[in-house]
C-alpha positions in Angstrom: 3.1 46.3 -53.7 1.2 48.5 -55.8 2.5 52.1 -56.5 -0.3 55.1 -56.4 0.2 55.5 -60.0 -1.0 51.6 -60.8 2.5 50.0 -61.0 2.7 46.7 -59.3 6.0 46.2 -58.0 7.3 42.4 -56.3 9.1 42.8 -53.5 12.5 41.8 -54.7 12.0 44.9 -56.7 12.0 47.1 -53.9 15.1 49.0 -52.0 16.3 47.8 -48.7 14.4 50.9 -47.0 11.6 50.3 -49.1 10.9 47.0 -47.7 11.3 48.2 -43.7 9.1 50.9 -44.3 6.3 48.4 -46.2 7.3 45.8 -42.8 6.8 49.0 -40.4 3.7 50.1 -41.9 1.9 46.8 -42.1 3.4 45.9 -38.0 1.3 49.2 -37.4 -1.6 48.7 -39.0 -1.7 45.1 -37.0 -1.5 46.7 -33.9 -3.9 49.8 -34.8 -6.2 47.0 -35.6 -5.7 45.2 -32.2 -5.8 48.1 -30.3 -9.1 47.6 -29.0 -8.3 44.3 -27.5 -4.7 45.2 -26.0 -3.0 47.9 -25.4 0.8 47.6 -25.2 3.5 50.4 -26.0 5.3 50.3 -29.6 9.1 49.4 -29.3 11.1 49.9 -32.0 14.5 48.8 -31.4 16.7 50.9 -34.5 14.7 49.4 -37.1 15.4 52.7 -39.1 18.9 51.7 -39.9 18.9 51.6 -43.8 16.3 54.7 -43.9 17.2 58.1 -45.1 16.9 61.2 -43.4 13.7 62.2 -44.9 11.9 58.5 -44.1 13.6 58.4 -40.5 11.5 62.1 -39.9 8.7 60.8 -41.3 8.3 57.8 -38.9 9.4 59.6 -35.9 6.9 62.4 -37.0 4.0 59.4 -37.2 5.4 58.4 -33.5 4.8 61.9 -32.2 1.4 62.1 -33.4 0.3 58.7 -32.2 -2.0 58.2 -28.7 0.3 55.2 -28.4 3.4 55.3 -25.9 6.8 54.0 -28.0 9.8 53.0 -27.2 12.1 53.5 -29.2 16.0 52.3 -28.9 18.8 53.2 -31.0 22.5 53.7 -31.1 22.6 56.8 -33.6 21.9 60.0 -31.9 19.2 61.7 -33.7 18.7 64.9 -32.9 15.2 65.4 -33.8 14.2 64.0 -31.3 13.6 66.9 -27.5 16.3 65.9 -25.3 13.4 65.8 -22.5 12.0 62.8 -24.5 15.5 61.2 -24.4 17.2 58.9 -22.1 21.1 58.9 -22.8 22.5 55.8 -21.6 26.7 56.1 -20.9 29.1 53.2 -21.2 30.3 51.6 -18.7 33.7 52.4 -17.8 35.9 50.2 -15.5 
């Protein structure tokens, strides 16, 4: 990975949240590239888990400006995200 300011960094180097958010961005940039010959939602099933506040905006951020429909699962309530976009699921009680 190369830093902006020329630094090349291996990826051993890098934070646990460093790496996801190098995975998540080149998993997009496969499917903005395929997008012309399929077009299937995102789903993101809590792949944000070791990503701060500020990085877990950001993403969700890039989600809400995207044409693509995603799905995205998680266990943490996050309340940036409009309730009317949210499905709440309950546990089952016996």
């Amino acid at each position: 990975m190369k830093h902006k300011n020329g630094q090349v960094f291996h990826p051993l180097e890098l934070s646990q949240s460093t790496k996801e958010m190098l995975y998540i961005s080149l998993r997009l940039s496969l499917i903005r590239a395929l997008k012309g010959y399929y077009q299937l939602p995102i789903i993101v099933d809590d792949a944000f888990v070791h990503f701060d506040s500020e990085r877990t905006k950001t993403i969700l951020d890039y989600f809400r400006r995207s044409d693509d429909q995603v799905l995205y699962f998680t266990c943490n309530l996050n309340t940036s995200i409009p309730s009317a976009q949210t499905i709440k699921l309950k546990e089952k009680t016996k």
